[in-house]
C-alpha positions, 0 to 999 in steps of 0.5 A: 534291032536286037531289042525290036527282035527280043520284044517281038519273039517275048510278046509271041511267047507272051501271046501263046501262053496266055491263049494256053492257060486259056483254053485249059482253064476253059478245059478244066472248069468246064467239066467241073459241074456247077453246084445244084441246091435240092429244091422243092419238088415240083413237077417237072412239066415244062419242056425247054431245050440247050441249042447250039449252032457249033459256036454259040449256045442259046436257051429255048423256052416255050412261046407261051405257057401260064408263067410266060408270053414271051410274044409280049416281050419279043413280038413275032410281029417284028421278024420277017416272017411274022408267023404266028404259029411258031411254038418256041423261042430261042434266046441268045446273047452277045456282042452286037457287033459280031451278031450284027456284022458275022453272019458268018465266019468268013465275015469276021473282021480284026476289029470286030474280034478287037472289039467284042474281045475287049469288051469295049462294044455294045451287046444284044439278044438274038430271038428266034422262032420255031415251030418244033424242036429236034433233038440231036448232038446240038439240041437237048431237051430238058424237062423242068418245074415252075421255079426253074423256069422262072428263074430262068425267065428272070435271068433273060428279062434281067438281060434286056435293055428296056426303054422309058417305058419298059419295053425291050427295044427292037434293033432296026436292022436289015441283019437278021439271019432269016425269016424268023429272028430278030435282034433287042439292045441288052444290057452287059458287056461281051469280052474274052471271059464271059462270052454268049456261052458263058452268059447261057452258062450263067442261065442255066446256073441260075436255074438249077439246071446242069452247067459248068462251073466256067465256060466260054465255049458251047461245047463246055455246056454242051458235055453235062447234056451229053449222055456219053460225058455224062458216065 
């Protein structure tokens, strides 16, 4: 019973420094910013945004512009609402299981945390569609050039998982969260070290735009957009 005992309070200790090293790694590379090259200058004239909900961090492009029709990549006509009008699209990534079954909190189950955590389950991108933009403590504007947003385009496409005939394929769900959203298969694997943020992170890297060096959390993004972190 002695053992039984020691090996329960070892592997509570063992559980709590880990998920202490954890959160301070997260702390800490977080605030580190990611180096930036000097790029050619070029006129900053494209308008995207870094949106969160609180938990999860998405990238928001326009709809179209003359490098891009994301209608043509994501059909607005596979949401509910089908409306055309719509001027932007946010994009997300993550675990398909926790997108597809956790619209919220309190429908989290331990195996679907067991799941994404270890990186065992499928992902997916989460679309959505707006018709305008609003800038708070959750959504920032960012203004960037062409080769940016290329970059940033080429890191999204790179992200999803095409069928034979190269087009993204659409998750047949009843799981969409309102009118204007829809879910795609994706490729890489969601766990404990590379979260939907951490993808978005790596997004923003690959586009000079401000990240940090690692996150898992929105908020480790979120700090290099806020003004009052910024000083």
């Amino acid at each position: 019973m002695k053992k039984i005992m020691l090996a329960i309070v070892y592997t509570i200790l063992g559980l709590i420094g880990f998920a202490a090293l954890y959160f301070a790694a997260d702390a800490l590379f977080s605030r580190i910013p990611s180096p930036r090259s000097q790029s050619v200058s070029l006129p900053k004239n494209i308008e995207v945004y870094v949106l969160s909900n609180g938990v999860h961090t998405d990238i928001v492009l326009p709809i179209k512009n003359e490098f891009k029709d994301w209608n043509t990549i994501f059909p607005i006509a596979n949401t509910r609402g089908k409306n055309q009008i719509q001027q932007y699209v946010s994009i997300g990534w993550g675990d398909k299981g926790f997108y597809l079954h956790t619209p919220e909190w309190k429908d989290l189950t331990l195996k679907t945390a067991l799941v994404a955590g270890l990186g065992i389950g499928e992902t997916a991108l989460h679309v959505t569609y707006y018709n305008v933009m609003i800038e708070n403590d959750h959504c920032y504007k960012v203004m960037i050039d062409s080769a940016q947003f290329k970059a940033l385009s080429d890191y999204i496409i790179n992200s999803i998982d095409k069928d034979e005939l190269g087009k993204s394929i659409l998750i047949d769900t009843k799981a969409q969260y309102g009118q204007d959203d829809a879910f795609y298969e994706a490729k890489g694997a969601y766990n404990l070290f590379f979260s939907c943020n951490t993808w978005a992170n790596k997004g923003l890297k690959k586009a000079n735009m401000p990240s940090g060096l690692w996150t898992v959390f929105d908020k480790g993004i979120l700090r290099h957009y806020r003004k009052d972190e910024q000083k």
